[in-house]
Structure formats: structure tokens, C-alpha cells
C-alpha positions as CSV (number, residue, x, y, z in Angstrom):
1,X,-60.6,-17.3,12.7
2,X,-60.2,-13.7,11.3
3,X,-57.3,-13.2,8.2
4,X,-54.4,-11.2,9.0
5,X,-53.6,-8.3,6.3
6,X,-50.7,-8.2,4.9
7,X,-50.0,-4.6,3.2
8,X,-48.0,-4.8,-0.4
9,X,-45.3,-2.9,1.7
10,X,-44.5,-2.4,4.9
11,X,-41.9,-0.1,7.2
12,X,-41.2,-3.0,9.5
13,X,-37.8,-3.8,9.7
14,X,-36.9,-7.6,9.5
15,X,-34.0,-10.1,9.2
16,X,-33.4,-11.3,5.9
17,X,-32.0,-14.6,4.9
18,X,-32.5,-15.0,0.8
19,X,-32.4,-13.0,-2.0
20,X,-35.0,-14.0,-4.9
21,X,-34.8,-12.9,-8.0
22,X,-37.4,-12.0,-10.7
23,X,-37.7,-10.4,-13.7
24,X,-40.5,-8.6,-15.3
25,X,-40.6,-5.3,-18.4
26,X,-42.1,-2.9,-15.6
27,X,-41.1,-2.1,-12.3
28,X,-42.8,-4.0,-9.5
29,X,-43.0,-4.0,-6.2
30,X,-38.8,-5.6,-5.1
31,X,-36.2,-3.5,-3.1
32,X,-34.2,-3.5,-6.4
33,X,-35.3,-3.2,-10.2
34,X,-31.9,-3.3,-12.6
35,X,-33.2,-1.9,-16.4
36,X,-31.1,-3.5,-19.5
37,X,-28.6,-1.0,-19.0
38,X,-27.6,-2.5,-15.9
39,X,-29.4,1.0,-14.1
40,X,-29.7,-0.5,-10.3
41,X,-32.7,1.2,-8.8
42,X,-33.5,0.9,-5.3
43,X,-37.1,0.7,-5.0
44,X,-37.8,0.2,-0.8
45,X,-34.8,-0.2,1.7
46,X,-34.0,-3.4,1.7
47,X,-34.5,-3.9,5.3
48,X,-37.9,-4.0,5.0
49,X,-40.2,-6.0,3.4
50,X,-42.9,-5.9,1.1
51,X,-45.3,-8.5,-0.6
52,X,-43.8,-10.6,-3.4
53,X,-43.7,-13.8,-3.7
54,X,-47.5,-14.8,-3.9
55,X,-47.1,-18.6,-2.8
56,X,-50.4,-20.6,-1.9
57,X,-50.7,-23.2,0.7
58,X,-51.1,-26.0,-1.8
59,X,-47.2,-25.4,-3.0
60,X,-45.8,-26.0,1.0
61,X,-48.0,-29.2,0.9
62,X,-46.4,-30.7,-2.1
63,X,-43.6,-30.4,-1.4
64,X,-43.6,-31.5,2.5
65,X,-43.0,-28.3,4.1
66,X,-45.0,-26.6,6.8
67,X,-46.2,-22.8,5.5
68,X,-44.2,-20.0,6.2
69,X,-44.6,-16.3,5.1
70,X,-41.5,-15.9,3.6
71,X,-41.9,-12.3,2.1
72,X,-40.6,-11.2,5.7
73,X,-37.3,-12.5,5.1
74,X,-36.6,-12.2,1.4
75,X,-35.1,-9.6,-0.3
76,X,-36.4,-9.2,-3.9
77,X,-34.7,-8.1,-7.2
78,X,-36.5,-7.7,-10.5
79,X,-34.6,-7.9,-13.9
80,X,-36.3,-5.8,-16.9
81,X,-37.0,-8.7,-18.8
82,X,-39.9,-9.8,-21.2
83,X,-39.3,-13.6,-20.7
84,X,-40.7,-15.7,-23.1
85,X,-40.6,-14.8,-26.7
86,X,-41.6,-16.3,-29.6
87,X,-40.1,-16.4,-33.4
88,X,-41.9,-15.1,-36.0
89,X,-41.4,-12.7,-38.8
90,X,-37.7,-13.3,-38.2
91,X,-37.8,-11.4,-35.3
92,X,-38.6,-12.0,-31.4
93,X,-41.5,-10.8,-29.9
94,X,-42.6,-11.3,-25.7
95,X,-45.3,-13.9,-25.2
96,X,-47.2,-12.3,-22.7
97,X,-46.1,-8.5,-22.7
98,X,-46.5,-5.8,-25.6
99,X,-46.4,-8.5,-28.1
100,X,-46.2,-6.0,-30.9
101,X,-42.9,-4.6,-30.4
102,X,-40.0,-6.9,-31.4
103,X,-37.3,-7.3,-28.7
104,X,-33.8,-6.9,-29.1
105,X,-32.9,-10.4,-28.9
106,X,-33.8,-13.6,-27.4
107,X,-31.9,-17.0,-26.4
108,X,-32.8,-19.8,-27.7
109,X,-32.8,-23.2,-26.0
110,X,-32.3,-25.8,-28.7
111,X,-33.4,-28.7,-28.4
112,X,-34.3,-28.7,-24.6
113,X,-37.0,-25.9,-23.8
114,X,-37.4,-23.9,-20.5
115,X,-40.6,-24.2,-18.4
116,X,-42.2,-25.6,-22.1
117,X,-40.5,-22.2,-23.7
118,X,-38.5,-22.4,-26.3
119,X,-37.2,-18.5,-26.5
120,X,-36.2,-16.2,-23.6
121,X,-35.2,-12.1,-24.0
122,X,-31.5,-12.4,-23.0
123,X,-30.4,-11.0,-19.5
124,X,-27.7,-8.7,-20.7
125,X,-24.0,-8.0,-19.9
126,X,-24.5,-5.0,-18.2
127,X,-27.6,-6.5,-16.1
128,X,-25.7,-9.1,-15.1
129,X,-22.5,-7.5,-13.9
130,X,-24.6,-5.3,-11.9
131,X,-27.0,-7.8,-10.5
132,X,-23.0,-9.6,-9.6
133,X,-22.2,-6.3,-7.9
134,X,-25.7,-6.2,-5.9
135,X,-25.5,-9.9,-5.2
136,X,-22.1,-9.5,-3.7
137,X,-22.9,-6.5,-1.6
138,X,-26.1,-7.6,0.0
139,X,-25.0,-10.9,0.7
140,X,-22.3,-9.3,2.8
141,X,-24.5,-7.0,4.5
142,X,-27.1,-9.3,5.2
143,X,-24.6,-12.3,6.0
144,X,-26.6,-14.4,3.0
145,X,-24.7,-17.2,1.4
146,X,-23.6,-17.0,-2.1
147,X,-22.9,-20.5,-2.7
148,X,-24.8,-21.2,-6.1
149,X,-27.2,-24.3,-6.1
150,X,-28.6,-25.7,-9.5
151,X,-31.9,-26.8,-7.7
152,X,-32.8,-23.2,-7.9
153,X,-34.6,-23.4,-11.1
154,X,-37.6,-25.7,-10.2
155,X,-39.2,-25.8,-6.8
156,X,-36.8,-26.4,-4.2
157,X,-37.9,-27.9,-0.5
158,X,-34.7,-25.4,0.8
159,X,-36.1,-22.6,-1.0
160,X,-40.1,-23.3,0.9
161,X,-38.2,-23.6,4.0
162,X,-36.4,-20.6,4.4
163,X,-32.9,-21.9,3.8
164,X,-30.8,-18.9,3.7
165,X,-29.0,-17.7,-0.1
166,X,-30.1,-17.0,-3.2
167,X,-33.2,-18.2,-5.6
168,X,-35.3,-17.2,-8.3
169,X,-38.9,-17.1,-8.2
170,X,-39.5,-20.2,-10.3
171,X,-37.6,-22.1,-7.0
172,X,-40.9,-21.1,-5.1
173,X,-43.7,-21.6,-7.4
174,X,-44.0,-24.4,-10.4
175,X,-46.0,-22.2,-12.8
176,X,-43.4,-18.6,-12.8
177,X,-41.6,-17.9,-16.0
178,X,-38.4,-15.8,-13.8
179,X,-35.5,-16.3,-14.2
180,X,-34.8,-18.4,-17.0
181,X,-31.3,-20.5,-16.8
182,X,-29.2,-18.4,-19.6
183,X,-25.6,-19.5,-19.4
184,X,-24.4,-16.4,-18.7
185,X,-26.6,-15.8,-15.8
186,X,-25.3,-19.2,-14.1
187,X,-22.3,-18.7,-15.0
188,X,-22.1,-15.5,-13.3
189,X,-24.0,-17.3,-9.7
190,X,-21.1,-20.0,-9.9
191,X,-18.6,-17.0,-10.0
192,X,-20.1,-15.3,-6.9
């Protein structure tokens, strides 16, 4: 049985039916990176598709769904974003990226941590009211729902299966870090 490749990008045009979104301090490959000034950059027309998600076999087994390559039919958009920080110093540093340079600022999530983290570099104001603005206009022209769904932050069965609307990366695979659940971010899905 011979492997078929699957290129990091591609020119093919395909239907899309979710939007996942990532975050991550470097552009990667997504249709859409948003910098912390709220900066939308369009990275590959978002009619195509390119590689993103990464999900293995073992993940649709688990959770009772038959595989699917979903990369076809997503449309990706990456948040600059360190993710999880920690506190020391009194200042916030990234866990896993340049873990020299203090961020700006970080949310912390009392008593309850995130994904077993207890600090998060915010998403901020202007990131979020342009990732509103994105979200609105590619869900109209790709006829995506908009509806928001709290399973979205843990692996969701209707995220595996194709389910059309918007997720997060860490609705696909148990181990990713993006997005974390800041208020504001939810807050601004609910309002969509």
C-alpha cells in the first residue's frame, strides 16, 4: 500500500467548513497570522489548503470517529501568542519560546489551571476585535456557522468529524497548548 504525500501547501481549491484557530510567536503555515497589534496578514488564499493540523490515527480512535484528512476543509488562523508563561522574577516569561525575554503580560488562571498551565500571554484587544472581524467575514463567505460551542476547548467528537464552525486546535488534539480560554476571547465567540 504506497503513502500518499501530502505537500505543507497546496493550490488546490477546496470547500471549507471550519475555521481553527491557533496561536503561536512566529508565523506558520495558516491562511491568516493576526500580530498583537491586531495586523491581519493573509498568508495563502483561503480557498486553498495547506497542512496544519498534524492529527494521528490514534486521536480518531479514541474518540470513535472514523479518520478523515481534515486539513482540506479547514481554514487556519494563527494568533501571535507565546502561550504558557511562567512567574518568576516578577515578571512573565514563555514556557517554551524565547524564555529569556519577559512578555508583556500574562492571564492568570487562579485557582483552576489550563491544560496543567497556570499562566497564559493574553490575547489582546486589538487581536481580538480583528480575529471578530475575520471570523465574521469568512464565516459569511464560506457559509461556516458562528454559533459558539464550549466543547471547543478539549477534544470534541464534532470537531474529528468535520462538523462545520469554528474550533481551536486544542478541540483536535489532547496535548496542544492553542487557544487558551481567556474571558475575553469567549466572550468575543459568544458575541459572534
Amino acid at each position: 500500500m504506497s503513502t500518499k504525500f501530502i505537500p505543507e501547501h497546496t493550490d488546490e481549491i477546496t470547500q471549507k467548513r471550519q475555521i481553527v484557530l491557533f496561536h503561536s510567536p512566529i508565523q506558520n503555515i495558516s491562511h491568516y497570522y493576526i500580530d498583537k497589534n491586531g495586523v491581519v496578514e493573509l498568508q495563502l488564499d483561503d480557498k486553498k489548503w495547506c497542512k496544519q493540523l498534524d492529527i494521528d490515527l490514534k486521536t480518531f480512535e479514541k474518540n470513535g470517529v472514523s479518520f478523515r484528512y481534515l486539513d482540506k476543509s479547514i481554514i487556519g488562523i494563527t494568533l501571535e501568542n507565546y502561550g504558557p508563561a511562567e512567574y518568576k522574577n516578577y515578571k512573565f516569561y514563555s514556557k517554551y519560546y524565547y524564555p529569556d525575554e519577559p512578555l508583556r503580560g500574562a492571564f492568570d488562571y487562579c485557582k483552576t489551571p489550563w491544560r496543567g498551565y497556570q499562566y497564559w500571554e493574553y490575547y489582546y484587544e486589538k487581536q481580538l476585535e480583528s480575529l471578530r472581524e475575520l471570523l465574521l467575514s469568512l464565516c459569511e463567505r464560506h457559509s461556516i456557522p458562528k454559533t459558539y460551542n464550549a466543547d471547543i476547548w478539549d477534544v470534541s467528537r464534532r470537531a474529528l468529524m468535520g462538523t462545520p464552525g469554528i474550533f481551536c486546535r486544542c478541540s483536535f488534539i489532547k496535548d496542544a497548548h492553542d487557544l487558551h480560554p481567556q474571558i475575553e476571547l469567549i466572550n468575543m465567540l459568544k458575541s459572534l
